[in-house]
N, CA, C and O of each residue as an XYZ file, in Angstrom:
736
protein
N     -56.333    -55.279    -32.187
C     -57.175    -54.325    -31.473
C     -57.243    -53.037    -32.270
O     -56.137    -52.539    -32.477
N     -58.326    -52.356    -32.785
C     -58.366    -51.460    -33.467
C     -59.360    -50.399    -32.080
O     -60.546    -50.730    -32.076
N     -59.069    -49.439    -31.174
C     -59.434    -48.462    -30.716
C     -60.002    -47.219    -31.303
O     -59.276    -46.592    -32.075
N     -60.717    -46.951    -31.151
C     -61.574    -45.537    -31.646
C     -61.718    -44.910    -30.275
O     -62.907    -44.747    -30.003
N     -60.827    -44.473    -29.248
C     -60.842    -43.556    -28.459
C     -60.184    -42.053    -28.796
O     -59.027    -41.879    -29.177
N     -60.970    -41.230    -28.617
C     -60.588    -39.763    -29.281
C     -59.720    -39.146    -28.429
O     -59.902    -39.368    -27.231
N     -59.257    -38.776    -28.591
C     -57.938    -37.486    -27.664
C     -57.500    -36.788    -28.495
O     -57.111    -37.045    -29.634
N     -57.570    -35.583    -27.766
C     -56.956    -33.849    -28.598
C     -55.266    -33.633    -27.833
O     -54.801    -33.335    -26.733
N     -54.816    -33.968    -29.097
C     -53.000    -33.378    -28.486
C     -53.065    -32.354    -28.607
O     -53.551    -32.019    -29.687
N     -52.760    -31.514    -27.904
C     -52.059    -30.088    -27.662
C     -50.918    -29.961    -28.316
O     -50.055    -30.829    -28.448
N     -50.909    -28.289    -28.949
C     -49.885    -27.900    -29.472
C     -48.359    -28.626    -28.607
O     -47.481    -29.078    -29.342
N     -48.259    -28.653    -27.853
C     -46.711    -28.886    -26.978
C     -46.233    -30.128    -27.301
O     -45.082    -30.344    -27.681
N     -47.641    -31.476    -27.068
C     -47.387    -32.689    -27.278
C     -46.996    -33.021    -29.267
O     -46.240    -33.816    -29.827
N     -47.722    -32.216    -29.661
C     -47.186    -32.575    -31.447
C     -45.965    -31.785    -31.555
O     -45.131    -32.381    -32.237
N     -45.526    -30.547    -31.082
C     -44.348    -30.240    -31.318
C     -43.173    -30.778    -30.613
O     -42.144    -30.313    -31.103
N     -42.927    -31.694    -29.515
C     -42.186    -32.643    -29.244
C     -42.036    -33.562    -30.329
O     -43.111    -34.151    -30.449
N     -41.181    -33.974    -31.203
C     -41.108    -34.753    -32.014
C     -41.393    -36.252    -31.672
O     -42.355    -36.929    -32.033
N     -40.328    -36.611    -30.891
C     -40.469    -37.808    -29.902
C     -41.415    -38.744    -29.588
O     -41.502    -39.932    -29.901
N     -42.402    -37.742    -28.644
C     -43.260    -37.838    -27.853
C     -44.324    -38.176    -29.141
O     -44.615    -39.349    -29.373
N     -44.899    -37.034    -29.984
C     -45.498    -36.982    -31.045
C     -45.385    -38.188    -32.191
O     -46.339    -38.276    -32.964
N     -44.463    -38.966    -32.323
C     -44.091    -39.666    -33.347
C     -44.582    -41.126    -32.403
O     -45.407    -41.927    -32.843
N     -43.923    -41.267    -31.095
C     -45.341    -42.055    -30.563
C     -46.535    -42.325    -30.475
O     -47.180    -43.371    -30.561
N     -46.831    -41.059    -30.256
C     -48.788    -41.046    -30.147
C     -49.099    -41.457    -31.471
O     -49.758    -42.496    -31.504
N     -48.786    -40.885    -32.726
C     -48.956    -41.002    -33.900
C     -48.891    -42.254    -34.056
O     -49.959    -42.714    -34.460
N     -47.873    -43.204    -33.866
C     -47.972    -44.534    -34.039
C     -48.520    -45.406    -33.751
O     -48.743    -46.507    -34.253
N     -48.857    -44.738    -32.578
C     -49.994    -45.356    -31.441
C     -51.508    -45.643    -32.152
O     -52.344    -46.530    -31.981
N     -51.416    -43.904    -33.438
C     -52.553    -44.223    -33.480
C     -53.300    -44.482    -34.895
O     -54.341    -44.211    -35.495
N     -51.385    -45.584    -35.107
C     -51.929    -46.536    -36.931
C     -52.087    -47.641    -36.272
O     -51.938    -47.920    -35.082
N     -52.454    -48.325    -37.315
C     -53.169    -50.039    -37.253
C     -51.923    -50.880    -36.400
O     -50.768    -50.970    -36.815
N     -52.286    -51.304    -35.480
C     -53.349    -51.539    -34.909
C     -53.444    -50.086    -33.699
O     -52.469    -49.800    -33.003
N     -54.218    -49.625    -33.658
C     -54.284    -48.285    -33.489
C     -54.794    -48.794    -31.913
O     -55.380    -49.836    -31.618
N     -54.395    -47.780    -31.113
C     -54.922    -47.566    -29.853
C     -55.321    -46.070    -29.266
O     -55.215    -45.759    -28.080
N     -55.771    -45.257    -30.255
C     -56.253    -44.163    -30.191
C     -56.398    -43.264    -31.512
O     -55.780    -43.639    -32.508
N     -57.143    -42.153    -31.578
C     -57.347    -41.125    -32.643
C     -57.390    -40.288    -32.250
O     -58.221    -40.056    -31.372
N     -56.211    -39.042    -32.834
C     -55.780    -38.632    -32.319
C     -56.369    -37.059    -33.077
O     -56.291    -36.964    -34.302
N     -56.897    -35.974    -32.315
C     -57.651    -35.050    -32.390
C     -57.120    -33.687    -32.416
O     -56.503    -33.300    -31.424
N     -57.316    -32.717    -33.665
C     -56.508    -31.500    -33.237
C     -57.375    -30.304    -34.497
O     -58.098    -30.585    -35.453
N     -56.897    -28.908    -33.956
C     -57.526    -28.352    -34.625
C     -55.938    -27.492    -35.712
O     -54.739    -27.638    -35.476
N     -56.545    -26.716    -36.763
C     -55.617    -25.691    -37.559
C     -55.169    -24.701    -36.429
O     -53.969    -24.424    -36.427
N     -55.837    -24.217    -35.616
C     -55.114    -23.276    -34.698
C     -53.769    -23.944    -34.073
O     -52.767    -23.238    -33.968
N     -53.747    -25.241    -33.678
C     -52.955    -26.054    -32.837
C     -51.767    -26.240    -33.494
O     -50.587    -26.190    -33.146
N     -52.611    -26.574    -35.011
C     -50.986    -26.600    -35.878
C     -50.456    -25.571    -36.053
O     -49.252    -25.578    -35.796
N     -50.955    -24.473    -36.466
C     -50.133    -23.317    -35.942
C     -49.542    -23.037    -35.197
O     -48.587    -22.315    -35.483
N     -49.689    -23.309    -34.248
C     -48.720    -23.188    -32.826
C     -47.839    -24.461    -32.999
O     -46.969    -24.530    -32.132
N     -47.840    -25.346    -33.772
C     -46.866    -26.349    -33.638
C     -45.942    -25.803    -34.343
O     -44.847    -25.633    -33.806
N     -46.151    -25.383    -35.751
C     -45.434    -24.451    -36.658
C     -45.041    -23.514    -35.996
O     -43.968    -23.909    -35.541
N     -45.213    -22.547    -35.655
C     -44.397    -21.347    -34.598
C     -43.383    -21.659    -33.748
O     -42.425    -20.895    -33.633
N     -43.490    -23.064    -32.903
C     -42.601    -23.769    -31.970
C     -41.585    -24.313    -32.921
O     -40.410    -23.948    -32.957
N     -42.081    -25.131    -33.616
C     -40.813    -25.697    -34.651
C     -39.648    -24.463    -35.233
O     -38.421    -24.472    -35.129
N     -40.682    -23.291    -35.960
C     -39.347    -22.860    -36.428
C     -38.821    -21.567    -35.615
O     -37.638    -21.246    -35.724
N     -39.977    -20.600    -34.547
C     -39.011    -19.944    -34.044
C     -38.487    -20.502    -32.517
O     -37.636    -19.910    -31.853
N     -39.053    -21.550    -32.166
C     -38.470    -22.321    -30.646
C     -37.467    -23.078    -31.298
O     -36.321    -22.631    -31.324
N     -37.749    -24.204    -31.849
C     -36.649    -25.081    -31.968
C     -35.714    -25.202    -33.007
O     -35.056    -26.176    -33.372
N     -35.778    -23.782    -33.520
C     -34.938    -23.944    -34.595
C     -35.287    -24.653    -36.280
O     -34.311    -24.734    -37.026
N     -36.533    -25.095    -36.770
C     -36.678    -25.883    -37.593
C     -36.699    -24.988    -38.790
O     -37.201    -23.876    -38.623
N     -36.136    -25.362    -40.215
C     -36.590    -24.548    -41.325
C     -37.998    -24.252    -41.364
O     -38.786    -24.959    -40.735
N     -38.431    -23.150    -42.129
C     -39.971    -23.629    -42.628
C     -40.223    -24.282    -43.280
O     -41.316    -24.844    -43.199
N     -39.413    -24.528    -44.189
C     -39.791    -25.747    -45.075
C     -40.415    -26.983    -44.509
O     -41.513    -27.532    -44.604
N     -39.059    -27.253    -43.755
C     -39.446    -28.509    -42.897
C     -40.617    -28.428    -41.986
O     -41.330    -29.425    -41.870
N     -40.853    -27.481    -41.412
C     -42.013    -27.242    -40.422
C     -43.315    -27.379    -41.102
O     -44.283    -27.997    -40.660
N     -43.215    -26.493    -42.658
C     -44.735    -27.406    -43.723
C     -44.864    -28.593    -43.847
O     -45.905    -29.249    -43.828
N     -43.221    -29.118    -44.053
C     -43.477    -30.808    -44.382
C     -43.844    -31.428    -43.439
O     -44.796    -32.153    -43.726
N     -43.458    -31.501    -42.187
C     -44.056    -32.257    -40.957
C     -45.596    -31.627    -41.034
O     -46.386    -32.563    -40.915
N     -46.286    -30.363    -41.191
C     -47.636    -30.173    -40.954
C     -48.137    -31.007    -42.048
O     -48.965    -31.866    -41.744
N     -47.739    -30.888    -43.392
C     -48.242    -31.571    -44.573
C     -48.543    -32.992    -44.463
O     -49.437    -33.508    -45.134
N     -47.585    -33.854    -43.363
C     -47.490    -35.290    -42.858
C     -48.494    -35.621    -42.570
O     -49.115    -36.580    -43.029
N     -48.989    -34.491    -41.336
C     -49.355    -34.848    -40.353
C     -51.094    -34.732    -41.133
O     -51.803    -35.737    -41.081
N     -51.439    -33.896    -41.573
C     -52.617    -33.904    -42.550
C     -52.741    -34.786    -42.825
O     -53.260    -35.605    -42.067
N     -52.228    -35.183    -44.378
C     -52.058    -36.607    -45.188
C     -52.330    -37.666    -44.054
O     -53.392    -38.288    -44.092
N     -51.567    -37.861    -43.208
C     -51.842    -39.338    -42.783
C     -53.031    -39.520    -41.906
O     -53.689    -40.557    -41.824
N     -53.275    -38.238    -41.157
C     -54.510    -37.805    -40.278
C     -55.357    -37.071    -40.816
O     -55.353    -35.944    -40.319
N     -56.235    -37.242    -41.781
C     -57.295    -35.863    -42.637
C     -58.493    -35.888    -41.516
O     -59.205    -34.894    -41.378
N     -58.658    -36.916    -40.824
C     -59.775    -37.012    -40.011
C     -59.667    -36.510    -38.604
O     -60.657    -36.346    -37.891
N     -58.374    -36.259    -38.205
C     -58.097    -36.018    -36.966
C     -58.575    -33.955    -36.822
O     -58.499    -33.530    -35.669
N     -58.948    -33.030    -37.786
C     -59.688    -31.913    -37.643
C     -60.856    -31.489    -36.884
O     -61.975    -31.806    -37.287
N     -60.741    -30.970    -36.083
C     -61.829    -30.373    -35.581
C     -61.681    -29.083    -35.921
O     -60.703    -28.340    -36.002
N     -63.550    -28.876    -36.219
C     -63.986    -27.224    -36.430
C     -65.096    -27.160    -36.181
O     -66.011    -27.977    -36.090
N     -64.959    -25.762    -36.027
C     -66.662    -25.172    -35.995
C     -66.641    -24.635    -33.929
O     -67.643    -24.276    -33.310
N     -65.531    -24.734    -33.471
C     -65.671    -24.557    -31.841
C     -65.429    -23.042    -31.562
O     -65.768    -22.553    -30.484
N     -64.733    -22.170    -32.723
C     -64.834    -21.096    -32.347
C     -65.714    -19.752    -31.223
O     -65.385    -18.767    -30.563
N     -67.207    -20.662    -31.634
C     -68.277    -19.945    -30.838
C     -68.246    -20.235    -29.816
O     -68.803    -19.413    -29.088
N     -67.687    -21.384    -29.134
C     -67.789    -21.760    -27.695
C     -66.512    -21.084    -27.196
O     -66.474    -21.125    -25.967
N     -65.706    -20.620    -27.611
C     -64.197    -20.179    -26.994
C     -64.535    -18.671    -25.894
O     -63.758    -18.203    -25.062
N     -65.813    -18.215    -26.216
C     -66.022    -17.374    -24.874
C     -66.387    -17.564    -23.899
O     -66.313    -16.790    -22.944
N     -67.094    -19.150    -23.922
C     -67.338    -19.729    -22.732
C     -66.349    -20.343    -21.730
O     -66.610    -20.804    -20.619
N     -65.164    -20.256    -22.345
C     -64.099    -21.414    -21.584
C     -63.321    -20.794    -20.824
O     -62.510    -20.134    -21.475
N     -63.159    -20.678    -19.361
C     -63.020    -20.332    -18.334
C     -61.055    -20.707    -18.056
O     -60.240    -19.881    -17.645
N     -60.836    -21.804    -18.342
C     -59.586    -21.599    -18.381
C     -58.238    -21.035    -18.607
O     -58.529    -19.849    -18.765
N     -57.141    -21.098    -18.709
C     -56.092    -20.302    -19.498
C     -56.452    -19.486    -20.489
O     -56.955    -20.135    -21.406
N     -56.396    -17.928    -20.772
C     -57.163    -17.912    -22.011
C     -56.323    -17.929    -23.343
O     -56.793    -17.647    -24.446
N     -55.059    -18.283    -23.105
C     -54.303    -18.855    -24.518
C     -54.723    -20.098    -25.026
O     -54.847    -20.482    -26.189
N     -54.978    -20.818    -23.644
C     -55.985    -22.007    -24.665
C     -57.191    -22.460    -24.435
O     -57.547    -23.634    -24.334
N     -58.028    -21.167    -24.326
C     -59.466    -21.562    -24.513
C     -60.088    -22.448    -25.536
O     -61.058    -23.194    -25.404
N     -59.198    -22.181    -26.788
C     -59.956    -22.688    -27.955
C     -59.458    -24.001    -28.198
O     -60.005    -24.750    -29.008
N     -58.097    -24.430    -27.310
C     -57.874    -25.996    -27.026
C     -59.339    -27.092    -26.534
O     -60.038    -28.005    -26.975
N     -59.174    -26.302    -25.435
C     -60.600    -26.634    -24.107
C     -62.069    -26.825    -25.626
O     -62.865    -27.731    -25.875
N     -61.793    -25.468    -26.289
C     -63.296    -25.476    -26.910
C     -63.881    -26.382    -27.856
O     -65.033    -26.613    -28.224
N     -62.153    -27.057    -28.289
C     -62.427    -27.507    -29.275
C     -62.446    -29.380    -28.725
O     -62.460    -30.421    -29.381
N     -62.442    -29.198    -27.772
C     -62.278    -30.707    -26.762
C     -63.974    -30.715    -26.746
O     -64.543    -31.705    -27.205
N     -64.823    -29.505    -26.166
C     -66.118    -29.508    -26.282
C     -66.601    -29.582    -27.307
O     -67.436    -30.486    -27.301
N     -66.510    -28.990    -28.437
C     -67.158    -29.290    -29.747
C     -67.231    -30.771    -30.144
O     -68.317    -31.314    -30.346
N     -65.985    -31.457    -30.258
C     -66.390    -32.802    -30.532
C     -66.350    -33.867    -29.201
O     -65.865    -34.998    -29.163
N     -66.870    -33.283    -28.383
C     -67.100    -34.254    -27.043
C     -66.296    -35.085    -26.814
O     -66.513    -36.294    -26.896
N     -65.060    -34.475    -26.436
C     -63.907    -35.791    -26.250
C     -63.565    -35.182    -24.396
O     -63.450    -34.097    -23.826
N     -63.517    -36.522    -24.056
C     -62.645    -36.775    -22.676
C     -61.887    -36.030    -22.154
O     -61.917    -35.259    -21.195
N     -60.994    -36.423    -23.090
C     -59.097    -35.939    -22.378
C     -58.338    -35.100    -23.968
O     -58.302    -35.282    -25.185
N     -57.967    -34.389    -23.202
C     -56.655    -33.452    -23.942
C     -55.485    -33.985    -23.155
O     -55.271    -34.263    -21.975
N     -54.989    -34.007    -23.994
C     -53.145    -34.260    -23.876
C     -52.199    -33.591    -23.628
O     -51.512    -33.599    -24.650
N     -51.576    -32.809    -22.632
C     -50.680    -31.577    -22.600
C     -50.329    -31.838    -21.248
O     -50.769    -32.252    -20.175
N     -48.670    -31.109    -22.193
C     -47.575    -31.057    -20.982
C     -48.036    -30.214    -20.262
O     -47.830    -30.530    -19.090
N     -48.828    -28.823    -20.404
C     -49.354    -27.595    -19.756
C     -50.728    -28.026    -18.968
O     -51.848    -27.716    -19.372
N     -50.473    -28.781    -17.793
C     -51.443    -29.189    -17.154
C     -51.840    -27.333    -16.115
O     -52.931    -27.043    -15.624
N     -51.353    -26.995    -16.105
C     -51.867    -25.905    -15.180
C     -52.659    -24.636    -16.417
O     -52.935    -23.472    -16.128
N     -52.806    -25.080    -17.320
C     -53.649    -24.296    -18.054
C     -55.047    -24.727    -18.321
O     -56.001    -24.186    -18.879
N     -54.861    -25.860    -17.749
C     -55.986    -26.943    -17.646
C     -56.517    -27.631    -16.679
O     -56.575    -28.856    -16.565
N     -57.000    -26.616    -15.814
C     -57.032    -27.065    -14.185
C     -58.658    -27.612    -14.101
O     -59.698    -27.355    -14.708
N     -58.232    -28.555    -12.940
C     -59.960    -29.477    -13.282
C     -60.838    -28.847    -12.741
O     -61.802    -29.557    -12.453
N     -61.004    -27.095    -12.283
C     -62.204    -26.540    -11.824
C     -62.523    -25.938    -13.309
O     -63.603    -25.357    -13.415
N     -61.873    -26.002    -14.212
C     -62.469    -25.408    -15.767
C     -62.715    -26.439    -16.430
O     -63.067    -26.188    -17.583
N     -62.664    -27.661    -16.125
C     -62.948    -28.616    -17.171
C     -64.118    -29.910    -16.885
O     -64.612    -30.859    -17.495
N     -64.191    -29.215    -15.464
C     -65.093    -30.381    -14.915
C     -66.700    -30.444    -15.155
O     -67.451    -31.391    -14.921
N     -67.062    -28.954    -15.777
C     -68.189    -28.854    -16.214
C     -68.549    -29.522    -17.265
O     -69.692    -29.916    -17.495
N     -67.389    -29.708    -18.087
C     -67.529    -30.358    -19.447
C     -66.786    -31.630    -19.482
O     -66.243    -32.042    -20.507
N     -66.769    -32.208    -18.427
C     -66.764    -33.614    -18.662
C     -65.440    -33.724    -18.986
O     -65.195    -34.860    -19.395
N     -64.456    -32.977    -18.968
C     -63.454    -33.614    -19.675
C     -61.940    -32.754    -18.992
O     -61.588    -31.592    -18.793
N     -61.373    -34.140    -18.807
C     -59.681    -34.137    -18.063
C     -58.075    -33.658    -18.518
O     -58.015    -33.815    -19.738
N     -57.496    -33.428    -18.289
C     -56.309    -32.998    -18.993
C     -55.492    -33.751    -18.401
O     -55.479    -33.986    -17.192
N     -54.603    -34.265    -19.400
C     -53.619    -35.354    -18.779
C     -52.041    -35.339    -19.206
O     -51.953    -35.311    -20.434
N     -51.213    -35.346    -18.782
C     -50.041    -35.305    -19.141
C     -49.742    -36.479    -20.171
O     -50.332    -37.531    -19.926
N     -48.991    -36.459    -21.181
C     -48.841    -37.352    -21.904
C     -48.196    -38.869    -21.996
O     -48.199    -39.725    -22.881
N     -47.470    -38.780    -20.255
C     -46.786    -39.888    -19.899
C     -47.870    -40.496    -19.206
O     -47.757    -41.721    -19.253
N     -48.882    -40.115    -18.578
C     -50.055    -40.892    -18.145
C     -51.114    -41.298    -18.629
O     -51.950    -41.934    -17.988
N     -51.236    -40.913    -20.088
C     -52.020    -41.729    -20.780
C     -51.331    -42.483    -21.202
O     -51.832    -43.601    -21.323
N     -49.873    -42.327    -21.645
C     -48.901    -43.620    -21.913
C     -49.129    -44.565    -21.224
O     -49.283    -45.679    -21.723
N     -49.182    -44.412    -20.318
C     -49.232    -45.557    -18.924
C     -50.299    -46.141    -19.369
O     -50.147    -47.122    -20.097
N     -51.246    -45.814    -19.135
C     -52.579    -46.136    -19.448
C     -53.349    -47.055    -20.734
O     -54.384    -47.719    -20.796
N     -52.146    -46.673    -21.797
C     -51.941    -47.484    -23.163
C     -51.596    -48.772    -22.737
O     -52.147    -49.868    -22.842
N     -50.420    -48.332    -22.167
C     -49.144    -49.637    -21.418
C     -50.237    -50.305    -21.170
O     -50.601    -51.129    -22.009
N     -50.965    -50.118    -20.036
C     -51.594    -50.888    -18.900
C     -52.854    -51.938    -19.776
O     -53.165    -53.083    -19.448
N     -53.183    -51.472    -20.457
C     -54.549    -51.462    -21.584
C     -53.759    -53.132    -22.640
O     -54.142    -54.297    -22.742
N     -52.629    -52.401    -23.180
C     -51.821    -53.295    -23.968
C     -50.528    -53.116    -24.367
O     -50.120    -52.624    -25.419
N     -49.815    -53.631    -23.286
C     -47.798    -53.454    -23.654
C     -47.868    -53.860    -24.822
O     -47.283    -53.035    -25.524
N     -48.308    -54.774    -25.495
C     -47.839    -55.618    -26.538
C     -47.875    -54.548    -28.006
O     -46.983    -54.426    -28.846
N     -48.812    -54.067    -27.973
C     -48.747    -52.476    -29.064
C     -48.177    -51.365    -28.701
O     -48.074    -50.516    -29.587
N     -47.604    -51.002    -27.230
C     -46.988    -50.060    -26.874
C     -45.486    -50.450    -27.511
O     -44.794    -49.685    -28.183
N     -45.133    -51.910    -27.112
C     -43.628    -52.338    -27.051
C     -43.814    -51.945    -28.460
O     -43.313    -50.901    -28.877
N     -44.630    -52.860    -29.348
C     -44.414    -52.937    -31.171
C     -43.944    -51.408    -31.107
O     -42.766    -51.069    -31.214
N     -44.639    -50.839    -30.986
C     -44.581    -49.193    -31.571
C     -42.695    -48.839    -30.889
O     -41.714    -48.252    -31.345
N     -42.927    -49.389    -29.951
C     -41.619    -48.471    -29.662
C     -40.529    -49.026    -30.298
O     -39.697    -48.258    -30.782
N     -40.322    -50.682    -30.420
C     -39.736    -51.205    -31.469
C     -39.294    -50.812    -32.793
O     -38.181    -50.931    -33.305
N     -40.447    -50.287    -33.287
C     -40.913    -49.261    -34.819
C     -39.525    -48.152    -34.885
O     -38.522    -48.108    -35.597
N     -40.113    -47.208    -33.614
C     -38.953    -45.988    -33.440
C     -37.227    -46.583    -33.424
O     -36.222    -46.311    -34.081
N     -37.577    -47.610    -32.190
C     -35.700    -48.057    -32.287
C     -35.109    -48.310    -33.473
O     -34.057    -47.772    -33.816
N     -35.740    -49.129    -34.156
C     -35.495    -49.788    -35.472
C     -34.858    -48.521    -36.213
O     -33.698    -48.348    -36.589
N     -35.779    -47.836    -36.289
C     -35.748    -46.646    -37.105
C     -34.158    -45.748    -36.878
O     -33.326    -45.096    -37.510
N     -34.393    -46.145    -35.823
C     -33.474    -45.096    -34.803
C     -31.815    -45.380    -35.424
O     -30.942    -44.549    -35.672
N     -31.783    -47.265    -35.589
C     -30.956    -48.255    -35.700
C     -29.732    -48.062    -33.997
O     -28.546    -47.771    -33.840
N     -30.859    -48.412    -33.078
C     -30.775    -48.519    -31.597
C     -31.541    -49.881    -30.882
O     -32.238    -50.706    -31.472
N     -31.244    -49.857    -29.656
C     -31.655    -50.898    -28.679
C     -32.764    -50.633    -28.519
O     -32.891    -49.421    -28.344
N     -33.740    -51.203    -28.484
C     -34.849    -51.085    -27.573
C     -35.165    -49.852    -26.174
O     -35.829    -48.821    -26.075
N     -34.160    -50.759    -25.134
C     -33.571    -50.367    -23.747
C     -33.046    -48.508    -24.196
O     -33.240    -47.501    -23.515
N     -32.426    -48.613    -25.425
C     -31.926    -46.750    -25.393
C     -33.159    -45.907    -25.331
O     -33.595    -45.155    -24.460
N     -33.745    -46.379    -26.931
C     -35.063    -45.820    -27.021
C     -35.662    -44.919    -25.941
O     -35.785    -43.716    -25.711
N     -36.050    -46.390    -25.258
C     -37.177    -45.851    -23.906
C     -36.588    -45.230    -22.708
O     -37.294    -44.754    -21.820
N     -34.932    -45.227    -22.664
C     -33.901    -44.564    -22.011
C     -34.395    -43.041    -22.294
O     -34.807    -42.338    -21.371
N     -34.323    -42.569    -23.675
C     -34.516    -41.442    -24.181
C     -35.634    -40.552    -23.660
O     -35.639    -39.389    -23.256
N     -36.630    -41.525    -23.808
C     -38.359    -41.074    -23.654
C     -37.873    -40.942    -22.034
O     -38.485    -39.944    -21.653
N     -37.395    -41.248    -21.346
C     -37.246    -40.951    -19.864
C     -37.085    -39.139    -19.358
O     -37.466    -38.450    -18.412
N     -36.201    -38.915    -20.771
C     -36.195    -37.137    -20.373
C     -37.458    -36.246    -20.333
O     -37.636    -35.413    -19.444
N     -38.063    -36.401    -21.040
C     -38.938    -36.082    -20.999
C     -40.625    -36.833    -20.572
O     -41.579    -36.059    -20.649
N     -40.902    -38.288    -20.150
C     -41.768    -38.962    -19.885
C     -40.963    -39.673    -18.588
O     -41.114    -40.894    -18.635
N     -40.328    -39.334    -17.694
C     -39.723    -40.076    -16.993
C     -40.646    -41.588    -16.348
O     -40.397    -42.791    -16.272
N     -41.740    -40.732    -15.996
C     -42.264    -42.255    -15.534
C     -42.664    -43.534    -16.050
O     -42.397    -44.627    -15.552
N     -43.567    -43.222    -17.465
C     -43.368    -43.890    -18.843
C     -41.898    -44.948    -18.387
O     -41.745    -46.015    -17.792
N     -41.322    -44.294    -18.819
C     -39.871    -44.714    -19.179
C     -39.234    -45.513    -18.084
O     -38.331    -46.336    -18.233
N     -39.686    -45.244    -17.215
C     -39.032    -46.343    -15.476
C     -40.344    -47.407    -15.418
O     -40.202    -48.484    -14.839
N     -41.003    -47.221    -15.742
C     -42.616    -48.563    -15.915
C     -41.981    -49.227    -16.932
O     -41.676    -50.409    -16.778
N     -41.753    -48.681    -17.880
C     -41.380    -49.740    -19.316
C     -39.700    -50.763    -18.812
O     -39.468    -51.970    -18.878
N     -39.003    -49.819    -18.429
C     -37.850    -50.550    -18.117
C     -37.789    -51.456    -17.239
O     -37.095    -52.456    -17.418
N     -38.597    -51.236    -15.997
C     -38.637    -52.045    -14.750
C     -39.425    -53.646    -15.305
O     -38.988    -54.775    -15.083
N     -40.346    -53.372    -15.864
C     -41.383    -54.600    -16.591
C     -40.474    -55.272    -17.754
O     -40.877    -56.291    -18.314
N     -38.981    -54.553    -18.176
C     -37.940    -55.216    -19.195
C     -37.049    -55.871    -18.025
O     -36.108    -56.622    -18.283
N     -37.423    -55.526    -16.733
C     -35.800    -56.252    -15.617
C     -34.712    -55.177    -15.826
O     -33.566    -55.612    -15.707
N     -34.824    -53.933    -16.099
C     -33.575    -53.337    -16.324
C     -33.390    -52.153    -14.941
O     -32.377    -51.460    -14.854
């Protein structure tokens, strides 16, 4: 199954490593999404990495540098001009604007109250927490959700069952759907 459905992660969802290193996987071959963001966003991912979570800068270029390289297509520009129109949060108007510029659906963010559906409903497009489009992957096709998460454990050199234990702190519901459908 190769998917060409567009979604804009929000700064919050790429600076979760975790969370982020999912979607991302989600969205190589066999891909179940493409995944959408602008230079402002990475900036704010960069700012979170090194003065929130502690990350070198170094490291905080190399993960942006990654994330380029493997995604050159995932850029959006040119939405600047619409960012006075966007009625929402105004820290992330230019999230919202840039969801309008390339006509996508859904944005991805933990910050659902910056993204309330009386600002987004004009433009067609939803804000969703990132464990419910998970779901929604799940529901679509476990069989590329499991691979992918497989990918991470491996990586991890962990169980399966921990893995998605993990993703529970932060995706709790994700994480009780996946386990319950394992019998655990």
């Amino acid at each position: 199954m190769n998917a060409d459905y567009k979604v804009l992660l929000d700064a919050n969802v790429l600076a979760n490593y975790a969370v982020c290193d999912l979607y991302l996987r989600l969205a190589e071959k066999p891909r179940l999404l493409l995944p959408k963001w602008t230079e402002e966003i990475l900036n704010e991912v960069h700012k979170t990495h090194v003065e929130k979570l502690g990350w070198s800068p170094e490291l905080a270029d190399t993960f942006r540098q990654a994330l380029n390289n493997a995604f050159p297509e995932a850029f959006i520009t040119g939405y600047e001009e619409l960012i006075p129109l966007m009625t929402n949060d105004e820290k992330d108007r230019h999230v919202l604007a840039a969801a309008v510029r390339e006509k996508l659906d859904i944005i991805i963010t933990f910050n659902l109250k910056d993204f309330k559906p009386e600002n987004l409903k004009k433009w067609g497009i939803r804000a969703l927490h990132p464990q419910d489009y998970l779901l929604t992957l799940y529901s679509m096709n476990p069989q590329v959700v499991i691979m992918k998460l497989n990918q991470i454990a491996r990586k991890k050199e962990e169980e399966l069952e921990d893995t998605i234990i993990q993703f529970g702190k932060v995706l709790p519901a994700f994480s009780t759907r996946l386990l319950e459908d394992m019998g655990k």
